[in-house]
C-alpha positions, 0 to 999 in steps of 0.5 A: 514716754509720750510719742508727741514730737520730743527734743534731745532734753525732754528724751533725757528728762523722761527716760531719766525718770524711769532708767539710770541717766548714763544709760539715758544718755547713751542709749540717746547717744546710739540711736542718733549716731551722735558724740555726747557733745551733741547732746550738749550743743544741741538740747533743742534738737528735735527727734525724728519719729523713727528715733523716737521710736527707737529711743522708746524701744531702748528705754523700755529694753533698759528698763526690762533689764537688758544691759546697755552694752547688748542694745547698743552692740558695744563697750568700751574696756581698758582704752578700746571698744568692743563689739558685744551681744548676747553671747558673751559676757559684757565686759566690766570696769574691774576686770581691767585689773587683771589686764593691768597686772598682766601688763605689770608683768610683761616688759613691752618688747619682749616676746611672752607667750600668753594664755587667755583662757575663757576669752569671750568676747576678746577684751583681755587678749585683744587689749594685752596684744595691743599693749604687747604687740611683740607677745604671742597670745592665744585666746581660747573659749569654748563657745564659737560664737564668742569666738567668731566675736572675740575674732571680729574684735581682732580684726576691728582693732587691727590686732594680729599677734593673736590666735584663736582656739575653740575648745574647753581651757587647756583641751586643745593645749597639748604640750604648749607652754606660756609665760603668763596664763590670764583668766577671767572664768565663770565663779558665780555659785548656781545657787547665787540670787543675782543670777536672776536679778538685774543685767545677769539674767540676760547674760550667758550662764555659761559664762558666769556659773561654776558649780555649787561654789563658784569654784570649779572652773578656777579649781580646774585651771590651777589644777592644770597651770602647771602644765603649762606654764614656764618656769617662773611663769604666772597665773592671774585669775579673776574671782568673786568678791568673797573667793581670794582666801579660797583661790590662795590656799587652791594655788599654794596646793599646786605649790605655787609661790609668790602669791597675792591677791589685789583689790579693785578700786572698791577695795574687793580682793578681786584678783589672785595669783601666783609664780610656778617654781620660782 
């Protein structure tokens, strides 16, 4: 991109011949603190030198290959926006199936005890104790700095009916007991190419990688649901596209009952679950 002096469209026509044009727009978008309306209203409007400079040093970035979500410090998830970096995960469209079905399952003003294992960055607990403010979550993940994130969120949202563990799945758990346990867990194979292509390279490996299939995390956790789940309480777990055969047969062993998986809205089995002695 040429450092002559640029208007709004010409940083969009340029940017756009080397990155995604949603990325363009909202890379454009961070750096003028501006609505995408702007954009729209004011096509002529002339970037300073030192946005310029930061328009090229996202583009660029983009181009490398770091996701959106970590130049600009956010993404929107479910109908909230989060604050995200390096640390934790950037939340993706399909995971906002898990926290549909976790909504389906809970009646608003009843008071549920839910369990959010691996959190991250907060946006399945933070969004269920928004749309539950009458449930009693507990978020928990093993890195503090995705905690210190997820607790930051929390308190952005105004979200209160939420407590935070630092901890390894159900550690620090002893004797407790949910209605509900949710979990997006780490169910890349080690082995899976992807995690060296694309925006995966600069996401934590902790929180993606599980084993040489993909499958110990979700192993571990229906392995010990059980024990802490009510009765007839559920688990929903989030899985790769080619794990729903695998997770359903792993929560039949746990004799689990009721158990289905749901597809996203590109038809990928991406969440399975099931009901403990129902």
């Amino acid at each position: 991109m040429d450092k002559q002096s640029i208007t709004i469209s010409q940083a969009l026509a340029e940017a756009h011949r080397h990155i995604d044009q949603i990325d363009a727009r909202i890379l454009l978008e961070h750096v003028l603190d501006v609505a995408h309306a702007f954009l729209l209203t004011y096509p002529d409007y002339v970037l300073t030198a030192l946005q310029q400079e930061m328009y090229l040093h996202f583009v660029q970035s983009r181009m490398e290959g770091v996701p959106v979500a970590y130049l600009v410090g956010k993404r929107d998830f479910f109908d909230l926006t989060f604050k995200v970096s390096q640390a934790v995960l950037v939340p993706r469209p399909e995971t906002e199936l898990l926290v549909e079905l976790a909504l389906d399952l809970t009646a608003s003003g009843k008071p549920y005890r839910i369990l959010d294992l691996g959190t991250g960055s907060g946006v399945i607990a933070i969004t269920l104790a928004r749309h539950r403010p009458q449930a009693r979550i507990v978020a928990v993940d093993r890195s503090d700095d995705a905690i210190a994130i997820a607790r930051w969120n929390a308190e952005n949202l105004g979200v209160s009916n939420l407590r935070f563990i630092a901890g390894n799945w159900f550690d620090e758990l002893s004797g407790e007991e949910f209605d509900l346990i949710v979990s997006n867990p780490p169910y890349v194979a080690e082995s899976d190419p992807h995690l060296q292509q694309g925006d995966l390279r600069f996401e934590p490996l902790i929180a993606l990688s599980a084993g040489k299939n993909g499958l110990t995390c979700i192993r571990h956790i229906i392995e010990a649901a059980p024990s802490h789940l009510v009765d007839s309480g559920w688990l929903l777990l989030e899985h790769g596209y080619n794990q729903a055969d695998e997770c359903r047969q792993l929560l039949q062993n746990k004799d689990f009952s009721n158990i289905r998986s749901y597809p996203d809205l590109a038809g990928i089995m991406r969440v399975t679950g099931g009901q403990i002695n129902a």
